[in-house]
C-alpha positions in Angstrom: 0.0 0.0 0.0 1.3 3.4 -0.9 2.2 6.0 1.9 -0.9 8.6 0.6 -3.4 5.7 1.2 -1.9 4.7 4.8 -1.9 8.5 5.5 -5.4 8.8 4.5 -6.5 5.4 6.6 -4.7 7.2 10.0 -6.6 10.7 9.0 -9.8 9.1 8.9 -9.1 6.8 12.0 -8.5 9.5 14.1 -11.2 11.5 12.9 -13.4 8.6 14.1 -11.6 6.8 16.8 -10.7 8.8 20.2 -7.2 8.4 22.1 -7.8 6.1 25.1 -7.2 9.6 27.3 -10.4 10.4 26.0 -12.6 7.9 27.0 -13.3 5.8 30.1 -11.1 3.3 29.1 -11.7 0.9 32.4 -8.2 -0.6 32.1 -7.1 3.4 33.1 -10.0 4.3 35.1 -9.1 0.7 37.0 -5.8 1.5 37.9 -4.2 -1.2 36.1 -1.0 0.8 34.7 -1.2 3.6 37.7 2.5 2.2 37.9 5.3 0.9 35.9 5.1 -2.8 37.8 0.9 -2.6 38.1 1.4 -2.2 34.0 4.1 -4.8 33.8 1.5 -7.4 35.6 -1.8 -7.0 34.1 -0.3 -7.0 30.3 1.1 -10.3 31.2 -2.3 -11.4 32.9 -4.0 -10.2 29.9 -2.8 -12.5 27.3 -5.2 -14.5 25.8 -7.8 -13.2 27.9 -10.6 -10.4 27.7 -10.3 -7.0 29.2 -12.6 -7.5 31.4 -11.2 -10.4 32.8 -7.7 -9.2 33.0 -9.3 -5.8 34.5 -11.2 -8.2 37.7 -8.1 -10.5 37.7 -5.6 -7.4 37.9 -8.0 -5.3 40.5 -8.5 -8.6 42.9 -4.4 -8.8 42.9 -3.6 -5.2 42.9 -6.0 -5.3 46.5 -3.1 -7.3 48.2 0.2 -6.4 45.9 2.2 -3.4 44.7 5.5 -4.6 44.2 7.5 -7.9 43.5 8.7 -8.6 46.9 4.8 -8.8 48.0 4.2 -10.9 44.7 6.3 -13.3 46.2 5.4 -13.5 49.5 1.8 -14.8 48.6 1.8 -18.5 48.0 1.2 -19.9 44.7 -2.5 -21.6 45.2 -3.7 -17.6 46.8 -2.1 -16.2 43.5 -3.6 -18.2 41.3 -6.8 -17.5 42.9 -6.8 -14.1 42.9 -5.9 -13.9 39.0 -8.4 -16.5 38.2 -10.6 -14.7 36.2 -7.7 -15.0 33.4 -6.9 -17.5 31.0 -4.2 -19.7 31.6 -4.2 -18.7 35.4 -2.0 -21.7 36.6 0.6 -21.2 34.2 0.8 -17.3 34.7 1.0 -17.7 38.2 4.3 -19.4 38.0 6.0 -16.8 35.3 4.5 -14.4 37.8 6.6 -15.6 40.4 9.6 -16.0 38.0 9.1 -12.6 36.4 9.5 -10.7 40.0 12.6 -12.6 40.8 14.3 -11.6 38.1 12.8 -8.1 38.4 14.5 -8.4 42.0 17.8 -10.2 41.1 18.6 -8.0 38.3 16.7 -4.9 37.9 16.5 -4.6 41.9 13.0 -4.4 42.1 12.3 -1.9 39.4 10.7 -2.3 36.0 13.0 -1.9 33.0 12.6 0.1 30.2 14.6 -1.1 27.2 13.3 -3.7 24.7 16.1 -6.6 25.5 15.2 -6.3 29.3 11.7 -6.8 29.1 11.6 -9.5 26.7 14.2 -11.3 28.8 11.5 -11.2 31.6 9.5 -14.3 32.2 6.3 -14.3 30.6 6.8 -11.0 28.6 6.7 -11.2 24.8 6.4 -9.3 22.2 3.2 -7.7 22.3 3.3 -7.3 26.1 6.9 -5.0 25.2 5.5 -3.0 22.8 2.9 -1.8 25.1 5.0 -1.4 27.8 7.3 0.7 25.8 4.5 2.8 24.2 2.2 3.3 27.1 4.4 3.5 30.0 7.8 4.3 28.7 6.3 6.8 25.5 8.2 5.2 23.0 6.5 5.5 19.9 5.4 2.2 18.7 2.7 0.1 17.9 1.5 -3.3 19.6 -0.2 -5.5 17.8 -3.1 -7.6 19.6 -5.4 -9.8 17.6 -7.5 -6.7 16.8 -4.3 -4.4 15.2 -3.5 -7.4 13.1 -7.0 -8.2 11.6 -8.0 -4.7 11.1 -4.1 -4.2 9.4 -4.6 -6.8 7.1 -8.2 -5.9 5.8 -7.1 -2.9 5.1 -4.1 -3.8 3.0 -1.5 -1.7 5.2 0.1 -5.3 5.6 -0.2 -8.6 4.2 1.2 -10.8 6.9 0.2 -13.7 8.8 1.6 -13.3 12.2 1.2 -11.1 14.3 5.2 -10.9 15.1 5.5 -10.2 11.6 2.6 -7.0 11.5 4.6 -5.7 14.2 7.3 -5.4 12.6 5.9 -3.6 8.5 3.2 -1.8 10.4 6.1 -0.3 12.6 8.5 0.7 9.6 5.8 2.0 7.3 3.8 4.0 9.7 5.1 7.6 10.2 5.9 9.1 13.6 3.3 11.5 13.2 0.8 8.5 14.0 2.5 6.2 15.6 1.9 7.8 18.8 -1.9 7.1 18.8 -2.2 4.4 15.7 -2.8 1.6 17.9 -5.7 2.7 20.2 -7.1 3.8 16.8 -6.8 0.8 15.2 -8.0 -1.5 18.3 -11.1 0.6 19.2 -12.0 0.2 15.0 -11.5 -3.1 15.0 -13.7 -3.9 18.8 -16.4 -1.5 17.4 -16.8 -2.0 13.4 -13.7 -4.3 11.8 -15.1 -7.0 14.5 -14.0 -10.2 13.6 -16.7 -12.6 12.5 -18.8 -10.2 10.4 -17.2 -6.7 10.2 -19.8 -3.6 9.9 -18.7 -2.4 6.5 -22.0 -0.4 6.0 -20.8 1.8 9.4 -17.5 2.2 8.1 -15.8 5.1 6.5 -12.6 3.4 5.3 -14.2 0.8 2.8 -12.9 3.3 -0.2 -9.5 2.7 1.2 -9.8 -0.8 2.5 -9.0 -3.8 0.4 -11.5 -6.1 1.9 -14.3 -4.4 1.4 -13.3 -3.9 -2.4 -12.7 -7.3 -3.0 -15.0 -9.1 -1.2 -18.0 -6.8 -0.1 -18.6 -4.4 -2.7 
């Protein structure tokens, strides 16, 4: 896709889609990123699971624990409790503990905020380093969930099949100018009209731009 339409798409988007600031995004209003560590947990909670589960997972947890050392102290079958709500809650509950260790034994305690660092963390990929680095460190990048990488790819900005991989074009062909608010835009477009099973073209005022809906809808 040329740059003129992918500068049109991000016009229109945020013409249409508000910056999470805006809103009453719960996952602010909740108090789930109020911190650098708070943010570091419930991204990693919140893979593979709703919002709204990460969001009662995160608040039950965040009622008892602030910091690693605290993490640790609770024992492994009152973690996994209290994080229940989240997919996977067994197996997160274990990188949970690993991930504060290490947060202990080599960043003493504190969250880091470089790339390597955080993806050398237990139970922190990709996705959950992207949104770290945007949201809590204001590096300008953009995560890709499930959402980002659908919506992408209808569109035509990418043509991938990973989401690793739409990290990595939608990152080096978006300009700076958007990047900064590109993926609340996209997300909130793709959980309100590009949803997944049967996406609400007729509400839609990209389809001129979008390659789905001139190949298969129109």
């Amino acid at each position: 896709m040329d740059q003129q339409r992918i500068y049109q798409i991000y016009e229109l988007l945020s013409e249409s889609q508000p910056i999470f600031n805006d809103t009453d995004n719960e996952w602010i209003a909740k108090g789930l990123s109020s911190t650098p560590f708070k943010a570091l947990v419930s991204v990693t909670i919140s893979t593979m699971t709703t919002d709204k589960r990460t969001i009662d997972a995160s608040r039950a947890l965040y009622e008892r624990v602030s910091t690693p050392r605290q993490l640790l102290e609770l024992e492994d079958e009152e973690l996994a409790s209290l994080i229940k709500p989240a997919a996977h809650y067994n197996r997160k509950t274990k990188n949970l503990k690993k991930m504060c260790q290490q947060l202990i034994e080599r960043h003493n305690g504190e969250v880091p905020d470089t790339r390597d660092e955080l993806l050398a963390l237990t139970g922190v990929g990709r996705k959950c380093t992207d949104i770290m680095m945007h949201f809590t460190f204001s590096e300008p990048t953009i995560a890709v969930d499930t959402h980002v990488h659908r919506v992408a790819n209808r569109l035509g900005i990418v043509h991938t099949t990973s989401r690793e991989d739409t990290a990595d074009t939608i990152n080096e062909i978006t300009s700076l100018q958007f990047k900064h608010h590109a993926h609340e835009w996209i997300i909130q477009h793709g959980m309100k009209i590009c949803i997944a099973r049967k996406p609400k073209c007729s509400e839609c005022s990209l389809t001129d731009l979008c390659d789905y809906y001139q190949t298969r809808v129109k």
